[in-house]
C-alpha positions in Angstrom: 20.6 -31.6 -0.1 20.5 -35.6 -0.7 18.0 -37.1 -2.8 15.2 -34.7 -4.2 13.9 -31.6 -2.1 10.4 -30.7 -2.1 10.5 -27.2 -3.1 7.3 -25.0 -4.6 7.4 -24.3 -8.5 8.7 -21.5 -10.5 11.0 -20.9 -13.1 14.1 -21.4 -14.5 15.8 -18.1 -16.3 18.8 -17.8 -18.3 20.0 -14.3 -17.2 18.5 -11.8 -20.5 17.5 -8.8 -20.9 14.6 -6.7 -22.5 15.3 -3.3 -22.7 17.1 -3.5 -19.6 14.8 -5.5 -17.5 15.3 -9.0 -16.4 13.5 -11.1 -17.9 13.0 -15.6 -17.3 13.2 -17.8 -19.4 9.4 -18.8 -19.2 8.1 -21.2 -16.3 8.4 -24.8 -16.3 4.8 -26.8 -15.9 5.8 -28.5 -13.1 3.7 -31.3 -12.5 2.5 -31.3 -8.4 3.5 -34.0 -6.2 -0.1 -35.6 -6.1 0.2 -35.8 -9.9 -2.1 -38.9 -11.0 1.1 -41.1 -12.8 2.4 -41.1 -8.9 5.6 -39.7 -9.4 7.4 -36.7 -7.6 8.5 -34.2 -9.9 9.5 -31.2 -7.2 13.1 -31.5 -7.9 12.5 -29.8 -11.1 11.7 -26.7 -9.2 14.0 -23.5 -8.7 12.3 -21.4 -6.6 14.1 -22.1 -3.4 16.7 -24.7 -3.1 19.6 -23.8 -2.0 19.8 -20.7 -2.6 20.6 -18.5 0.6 22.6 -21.4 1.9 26.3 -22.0 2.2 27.4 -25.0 0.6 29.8 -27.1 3.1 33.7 -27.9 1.9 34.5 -31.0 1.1 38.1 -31.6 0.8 37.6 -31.7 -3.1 36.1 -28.2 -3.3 38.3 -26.2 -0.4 40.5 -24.0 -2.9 44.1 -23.9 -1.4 45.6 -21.2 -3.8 44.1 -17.5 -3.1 41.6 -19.6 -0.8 40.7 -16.0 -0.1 38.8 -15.6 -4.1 36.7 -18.9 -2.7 32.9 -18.9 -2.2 30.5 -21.6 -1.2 27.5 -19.6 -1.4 24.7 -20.6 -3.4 23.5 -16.9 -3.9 26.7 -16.3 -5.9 27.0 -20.0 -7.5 23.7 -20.1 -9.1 23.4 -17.1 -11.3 26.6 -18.2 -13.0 25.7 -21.6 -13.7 22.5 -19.9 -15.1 24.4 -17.4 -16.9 27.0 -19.3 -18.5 26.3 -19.9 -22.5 28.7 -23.5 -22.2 29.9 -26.0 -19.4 32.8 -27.9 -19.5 32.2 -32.1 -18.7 35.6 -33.7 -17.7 35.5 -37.1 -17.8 38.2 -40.1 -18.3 38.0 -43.3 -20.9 40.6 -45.8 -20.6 42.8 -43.8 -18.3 42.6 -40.8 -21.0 40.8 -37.8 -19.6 38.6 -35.5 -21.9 37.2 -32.4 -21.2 33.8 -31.7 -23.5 32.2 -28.3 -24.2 28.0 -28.6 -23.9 25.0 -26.9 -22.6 23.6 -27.4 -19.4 20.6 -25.8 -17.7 20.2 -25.4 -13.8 16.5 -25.9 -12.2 16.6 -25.9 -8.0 19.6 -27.9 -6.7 20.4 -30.0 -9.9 22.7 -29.5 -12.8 20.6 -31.2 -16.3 23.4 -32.0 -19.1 21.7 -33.3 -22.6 23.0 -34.8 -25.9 22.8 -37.7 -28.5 21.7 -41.1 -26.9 25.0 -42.2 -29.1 26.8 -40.0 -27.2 30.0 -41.5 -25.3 30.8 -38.8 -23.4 27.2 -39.0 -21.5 27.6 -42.8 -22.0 30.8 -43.1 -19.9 29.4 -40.0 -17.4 26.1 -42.1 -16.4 28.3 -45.4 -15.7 31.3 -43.2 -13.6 31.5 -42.6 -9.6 32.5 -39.3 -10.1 32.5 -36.2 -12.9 33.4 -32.9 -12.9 31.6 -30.2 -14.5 32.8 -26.5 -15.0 31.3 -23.1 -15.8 33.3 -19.9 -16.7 32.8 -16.5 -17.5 35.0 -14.1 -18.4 35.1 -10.7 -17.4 38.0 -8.9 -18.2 41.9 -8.5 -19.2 44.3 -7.8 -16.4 47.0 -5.8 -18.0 50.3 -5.4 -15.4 53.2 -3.4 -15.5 55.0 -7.2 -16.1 54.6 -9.6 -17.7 54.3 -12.0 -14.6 51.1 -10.3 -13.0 49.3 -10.2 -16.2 45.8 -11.9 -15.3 42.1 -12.2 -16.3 39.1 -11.2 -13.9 36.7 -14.7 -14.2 33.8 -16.3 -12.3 34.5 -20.0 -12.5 31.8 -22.9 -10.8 33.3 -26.2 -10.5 30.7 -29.0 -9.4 32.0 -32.5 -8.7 30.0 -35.6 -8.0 28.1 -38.5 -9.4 25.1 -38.0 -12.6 22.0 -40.1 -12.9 20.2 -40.6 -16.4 16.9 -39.6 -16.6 14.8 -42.3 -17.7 11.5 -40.6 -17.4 9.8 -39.3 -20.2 8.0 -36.5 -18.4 10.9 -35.7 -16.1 13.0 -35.5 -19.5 10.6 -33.2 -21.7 10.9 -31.0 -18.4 14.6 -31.0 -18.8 14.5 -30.1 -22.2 11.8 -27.1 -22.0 14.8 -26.0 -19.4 18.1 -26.3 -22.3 15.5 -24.6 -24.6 14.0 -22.0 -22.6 17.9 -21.2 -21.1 18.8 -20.1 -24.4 15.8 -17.7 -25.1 13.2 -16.9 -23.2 9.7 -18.7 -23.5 11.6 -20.5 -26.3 9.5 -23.6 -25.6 6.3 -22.2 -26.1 6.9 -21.1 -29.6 8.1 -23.9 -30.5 7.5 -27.5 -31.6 7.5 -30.2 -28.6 9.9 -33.2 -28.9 8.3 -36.3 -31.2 8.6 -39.7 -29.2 11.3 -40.1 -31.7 13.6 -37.1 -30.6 13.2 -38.1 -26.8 14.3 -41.3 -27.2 17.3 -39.8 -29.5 18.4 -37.5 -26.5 20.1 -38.8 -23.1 19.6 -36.2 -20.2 21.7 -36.5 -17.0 20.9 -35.0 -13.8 23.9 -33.7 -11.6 22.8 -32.8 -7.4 24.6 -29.4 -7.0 25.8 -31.4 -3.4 29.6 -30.4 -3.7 30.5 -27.0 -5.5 32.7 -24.2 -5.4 33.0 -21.0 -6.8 36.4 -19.2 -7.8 36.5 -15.4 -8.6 38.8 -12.4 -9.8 37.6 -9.2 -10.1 40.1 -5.9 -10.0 42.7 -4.3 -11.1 46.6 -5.6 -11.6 48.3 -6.3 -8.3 51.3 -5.1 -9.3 55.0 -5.1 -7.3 55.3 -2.3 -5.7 58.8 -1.4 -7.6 56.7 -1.8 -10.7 54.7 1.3 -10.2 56.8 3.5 -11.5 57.4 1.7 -14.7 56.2 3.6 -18.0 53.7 0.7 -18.8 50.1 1.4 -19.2 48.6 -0.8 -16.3 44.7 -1.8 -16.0 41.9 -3.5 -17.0 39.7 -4.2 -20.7 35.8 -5.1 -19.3 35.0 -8.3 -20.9 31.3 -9.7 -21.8 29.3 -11.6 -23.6 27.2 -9.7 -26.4 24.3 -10.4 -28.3 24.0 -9.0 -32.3 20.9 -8.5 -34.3 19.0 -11.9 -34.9 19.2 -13.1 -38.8 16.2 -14.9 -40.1 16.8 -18.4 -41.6 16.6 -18.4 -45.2 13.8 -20.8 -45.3 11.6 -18.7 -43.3 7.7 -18.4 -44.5 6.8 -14.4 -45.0 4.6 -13.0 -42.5 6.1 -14.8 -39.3 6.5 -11.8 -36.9 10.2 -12.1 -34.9 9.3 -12.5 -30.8 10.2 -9.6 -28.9 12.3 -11.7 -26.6 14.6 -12.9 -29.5 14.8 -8.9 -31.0 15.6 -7.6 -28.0 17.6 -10.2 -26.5 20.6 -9.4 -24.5 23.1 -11.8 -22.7 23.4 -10.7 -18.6 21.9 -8.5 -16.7 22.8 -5.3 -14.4 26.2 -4.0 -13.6 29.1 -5.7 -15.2 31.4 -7.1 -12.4 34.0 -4.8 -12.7 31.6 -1.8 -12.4 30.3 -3.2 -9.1 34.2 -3.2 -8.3 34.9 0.2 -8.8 31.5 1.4 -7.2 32.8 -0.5 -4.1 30.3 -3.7 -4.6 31.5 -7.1 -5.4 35.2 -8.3 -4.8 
């Protein structure tokens, strides 16, 4: 998974809904491999990749508490990077660790993080050996008969490794069309296209998905035995993220007709996790 695999075009998606069917979010123009400017823009791909694969453990990523709630598997890994509305970058300046709240946007094997150019969070990322990045969702409140074995049900990616800035302009725009389109579908082509201006105002970063791992909790409390016969109501509050009716900006002109994939956007798709647990699916 070094270096950049050749993989055939497609799209990237943030995981929506319209009226219950999943939907992309709208395909990137991937330039071909025999483009005429010579470069090799098949990295920025997603049809394939890695998905389907199992991820080899590193030292870094092997989970040694509840190594059990581990996965490696691409298949699982990928739609919650996709999914998730904000990563985490964790980073250290001058011995002081920070831990920053962005966006970031999958396509194929590589994590894309954006922001200001002033930025010196992505300034101190693009010069480091090694970052982390993290990507959460929360599913539910575990509610025990204790205190102690109170919990939350979460899917958690952590990816770990070195970023490269993206110095190419068309590689970049690409990039972007992904951040835009992740937040609504086909975003990009309602839209207006960077300004020479706004690219060189915006530092992207590229991240290989080479050494990930993927932590989970889904079910109910896993109460002490003796606690079972406590008078405590015991179980679980379904989390998830929800979508409310768009507002039109103020400033809008009259006459410009809403896109149906911003009225009837929804955030995630199909059974909620702790559905699939009770129906006997995913653990």
């Amino acid at each position: 998974m070094n270096g950049h695999p050749s993989i055939p075009s497609k799209s990237l998606r943030r995981n929506s809904r319209i009226n219950g069917r999943s939907v992309t979010c709208g395909h990137l123009r991937i330039v071909p491999a025999s483009a005429t400017d010579g470069k090799d823009y098949r990295h920025m791909t997603n049809e394939t990749g890695a998905a389907g694969r199992v991820m080899q453990r590193t030292d870094r990523t092997t989970l040694k508490r509840y190594p059990e709630r581990a996965s490696y598997d691409r298949d699982l890994i990928d739609p919650i990077l996709d999914e998730a509305l904000v990563c985490h970058m964790g980073f250290v300046v001058d011995d002081q660790p920070y831990v920053i709240p962005t966006l970031c946007a999958r396509v194929g094997d590589f994590l894309y993080l954006h922001g200001s150019s002033a930025s010196r969070a992505l300034r101190t990322m693009s010069k480091a050996p090694r970052v982390c990045v993290t990507a959460s969702l929360m599913d539910g409140l575990v509610l025990a008969r204790s205190a102690f074995f109170h919990s939350v049900n979460y899917r958690a990616v952590v990816v770990l490794g070195a970023v490269t800035e993206v110095e190419d302009a068309a590689e970049k725009e690409l990039a972007l069309e992904a951040f835009t389109n992740a937040l609504v579908p086909d975003r990009w082509s309602d839209v207006r296209r960077p300004t020479e201006k706004e690219l060189k105002a915006t530092k992207v970063l590229r991240m290989p998905l080479d050494e990930v791992s993927l932590k989970t909790r889904n079910g109910p409390p896993a109460d002490e035995e003796a606690d079972l016969a406590l008078d405590a109501w015991a179980g679980v509050i379904p989390l998830e993220v929800r979508a409310l009716p768009a507002v039109p900006d103020p400033a809008l002109r009259p006459g410009i007709k809403m896109p149906r994939a911003i009225s009837e956007f929804a955030v995630g798709t199909g059974e909620h996790p702790y559905e699939q647990h009770q129906s006997g699916g995913a653990s």
